[in-house]
VORO-395505 format. One record per residue (C-alpha): residue number from 1; residue in three letters; z, y, x. Coordinates in Angstrom, 3 decimals, m for minus. Example, Ala and Ser with C-alpha at 12.3 -4.5 7.8 and 13.67 -1.06 7.14 Angstrom:
<atoms>
ATOM 1 ALA 7.800 m4.500 12.300
ATOM 2 SER 7.140 m1.060 13.670
</atoms>
This chain:
<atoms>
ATOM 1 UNK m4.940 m2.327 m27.519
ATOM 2 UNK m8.219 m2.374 m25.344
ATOM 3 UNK m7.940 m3.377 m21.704
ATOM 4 UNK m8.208 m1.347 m18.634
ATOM 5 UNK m11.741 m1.339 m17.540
ATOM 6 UNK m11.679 m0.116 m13.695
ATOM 7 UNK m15.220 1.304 m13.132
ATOM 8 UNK m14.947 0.298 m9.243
ATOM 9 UNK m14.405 m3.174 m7.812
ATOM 10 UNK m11.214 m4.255 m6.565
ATOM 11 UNK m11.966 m4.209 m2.972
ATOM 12 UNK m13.243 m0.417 m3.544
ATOM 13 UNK m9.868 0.450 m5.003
ATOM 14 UNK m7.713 m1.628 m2.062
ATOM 15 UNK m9.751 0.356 m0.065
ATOM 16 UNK m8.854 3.983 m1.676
ATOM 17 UNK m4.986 2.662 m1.548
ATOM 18 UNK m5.322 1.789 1.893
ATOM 19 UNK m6.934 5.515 3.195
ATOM 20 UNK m3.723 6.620 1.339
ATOM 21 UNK m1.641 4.749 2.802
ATOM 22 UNK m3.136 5.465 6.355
ATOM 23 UNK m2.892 8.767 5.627
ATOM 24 UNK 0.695 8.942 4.789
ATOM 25 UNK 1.859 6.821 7.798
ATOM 26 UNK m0.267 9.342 9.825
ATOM 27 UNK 2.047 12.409 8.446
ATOM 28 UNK 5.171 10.486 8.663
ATOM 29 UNK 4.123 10.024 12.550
ATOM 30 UNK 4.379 14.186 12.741
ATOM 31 UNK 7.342 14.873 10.944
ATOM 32 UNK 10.644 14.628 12.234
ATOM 33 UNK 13.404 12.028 11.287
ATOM 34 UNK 15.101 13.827 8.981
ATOM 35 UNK 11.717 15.187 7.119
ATOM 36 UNK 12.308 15.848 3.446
ATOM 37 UNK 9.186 13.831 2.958
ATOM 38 UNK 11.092 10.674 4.715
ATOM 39 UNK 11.787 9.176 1.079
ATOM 40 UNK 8.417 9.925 m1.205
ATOM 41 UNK 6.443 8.580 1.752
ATOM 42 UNK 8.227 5.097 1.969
ATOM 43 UNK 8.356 5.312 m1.382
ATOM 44 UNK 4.531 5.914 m1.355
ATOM 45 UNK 4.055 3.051 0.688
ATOM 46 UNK 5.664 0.070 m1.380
ATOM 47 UNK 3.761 1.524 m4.625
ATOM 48 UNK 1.101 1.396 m2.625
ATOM 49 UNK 1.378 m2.137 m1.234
ATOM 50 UNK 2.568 m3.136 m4.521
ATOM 51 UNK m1.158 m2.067 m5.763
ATOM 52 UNK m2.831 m3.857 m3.113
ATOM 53 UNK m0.907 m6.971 m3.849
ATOM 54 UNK m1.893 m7.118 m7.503
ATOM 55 UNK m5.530 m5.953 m6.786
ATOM 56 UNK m6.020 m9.210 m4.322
ATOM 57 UNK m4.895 m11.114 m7.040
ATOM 58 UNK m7.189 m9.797 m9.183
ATOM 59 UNK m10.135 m10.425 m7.241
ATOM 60 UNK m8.932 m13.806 m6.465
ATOM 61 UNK m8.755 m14.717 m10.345
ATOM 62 UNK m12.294 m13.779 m10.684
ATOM 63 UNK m13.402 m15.667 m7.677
ATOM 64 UNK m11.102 m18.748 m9.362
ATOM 65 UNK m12.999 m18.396 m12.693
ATOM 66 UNK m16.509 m18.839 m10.981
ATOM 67 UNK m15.135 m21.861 m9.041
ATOM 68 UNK m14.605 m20.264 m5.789
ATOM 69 UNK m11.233 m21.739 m5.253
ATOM 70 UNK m11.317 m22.197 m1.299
ATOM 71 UNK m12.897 m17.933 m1.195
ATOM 72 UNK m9.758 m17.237 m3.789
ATOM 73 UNK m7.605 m18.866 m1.799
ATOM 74 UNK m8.889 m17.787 1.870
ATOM 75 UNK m8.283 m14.148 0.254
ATOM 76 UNK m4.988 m14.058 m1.237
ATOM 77 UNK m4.144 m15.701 2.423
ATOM 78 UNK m5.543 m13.023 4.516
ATOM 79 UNK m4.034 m10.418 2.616
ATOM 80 UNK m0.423 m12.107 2.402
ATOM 81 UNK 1.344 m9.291 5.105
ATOM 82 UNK 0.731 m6.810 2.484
ATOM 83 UNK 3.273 m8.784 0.070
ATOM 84 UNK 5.954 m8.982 3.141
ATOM 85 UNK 5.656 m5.804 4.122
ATOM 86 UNK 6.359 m4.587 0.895
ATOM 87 UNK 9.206 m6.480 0.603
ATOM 88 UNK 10.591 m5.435 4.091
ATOM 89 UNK 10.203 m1.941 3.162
ATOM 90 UNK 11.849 m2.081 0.036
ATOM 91 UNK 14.607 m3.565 1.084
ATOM 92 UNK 15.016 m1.265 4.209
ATOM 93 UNK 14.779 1.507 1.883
ATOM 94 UNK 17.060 0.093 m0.755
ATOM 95 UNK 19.499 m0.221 1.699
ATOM 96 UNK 18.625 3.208 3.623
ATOM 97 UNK 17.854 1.515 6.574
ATOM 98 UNK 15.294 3.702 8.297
ATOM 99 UNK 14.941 2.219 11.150
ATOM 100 UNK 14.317 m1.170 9.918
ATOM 101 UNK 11.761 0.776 7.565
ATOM 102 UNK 10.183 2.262 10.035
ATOM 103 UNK 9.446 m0.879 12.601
ATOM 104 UNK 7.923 m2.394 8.938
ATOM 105 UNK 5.887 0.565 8.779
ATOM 106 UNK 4.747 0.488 13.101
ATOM 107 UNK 3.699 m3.222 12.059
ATOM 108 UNK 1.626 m1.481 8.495
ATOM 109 UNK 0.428 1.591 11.150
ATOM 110 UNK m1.332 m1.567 13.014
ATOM 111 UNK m2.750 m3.526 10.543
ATOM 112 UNK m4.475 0.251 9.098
ATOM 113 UNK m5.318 1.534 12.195
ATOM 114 UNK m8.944 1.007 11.663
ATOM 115 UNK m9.107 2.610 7.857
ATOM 116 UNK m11.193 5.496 8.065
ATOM 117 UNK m9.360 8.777 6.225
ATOM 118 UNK m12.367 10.789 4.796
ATOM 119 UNK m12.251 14.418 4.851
ATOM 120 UNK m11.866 15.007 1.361
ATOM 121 UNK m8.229 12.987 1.653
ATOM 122 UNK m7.010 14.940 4.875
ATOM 123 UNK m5.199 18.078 2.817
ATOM 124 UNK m3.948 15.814 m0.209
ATOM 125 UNK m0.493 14.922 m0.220
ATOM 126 UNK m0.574 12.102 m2.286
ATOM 127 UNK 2.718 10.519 m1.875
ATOM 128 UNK 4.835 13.499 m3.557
ATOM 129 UNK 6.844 12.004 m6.041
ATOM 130 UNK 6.714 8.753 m5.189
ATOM 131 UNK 10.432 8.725 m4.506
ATOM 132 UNK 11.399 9.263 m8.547
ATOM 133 UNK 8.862 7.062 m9.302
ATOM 134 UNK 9.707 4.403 m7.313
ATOM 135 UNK 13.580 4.865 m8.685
ATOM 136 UNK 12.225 5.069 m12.147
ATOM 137 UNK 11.094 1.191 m11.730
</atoms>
């Protein structure tokens, strides 16, 4: 089997994950409490954060291989809320705990309020069917 060759970098694809993401948590912020879309977008969210976890290790394994261990390091440091965050919002979610979900995802709202959502993102809905996929494993 051939490997995966992303044509983007890893920081472009964080980046795509991250609009995503701020675009979800800005639709969850207009929908009520009860919103059908409650599930798929938490759901959403810890795929998501799951991706951005795995793409900063990426990127730190190639900065390791050129010998940039304090730059690999530095990164995977700076980007460490994205692992507990992910973890907080799992669990709340496991355990149907909205509320604790949704203080986990105030705290995400914060750390993405500067992502910029382009226009060609506003009328996707990308988190639909997050929910089975996130039961599916």
């Amino acid at each position: 089997m051939s490997p995966i060759v992303r044509p983007e970098s890893a920081a472009r694809f964080r980046e795509k994950i991250l609009q995503s993401t701020a675009l979800a948590i800005r639709h969850a912020a207009t929908q009520s409490r009860s919103s059908p879309d409650r599930h798929d977008i938490l759901a959403f969210i810890v795929l998501a954060l799951r991706q951005v976890a795995e793409s900063i290790d990426a990127s730190a394994v190639a900065w390791e291989k050129r010998g940039y261990w304090l730059k690999a390091d530095r990164l995977r440091r700076d980007w460490l809320w994205a692992e507990g965050l992910n973890r907080q919002i799992e669990i709340a979610l496991r355990d149907q705990d909205y509320s604790a979900a949704g203080d986990a995802v105030g705290r995400l709202s914060g750390r993405l309020a500067g992502v910029k959502i382009p226009d060609r993102l506003q009328p996707t809905r990308p988190w639909e069917g997050s929910w089975e996929r996130w039961l599916a494993g």
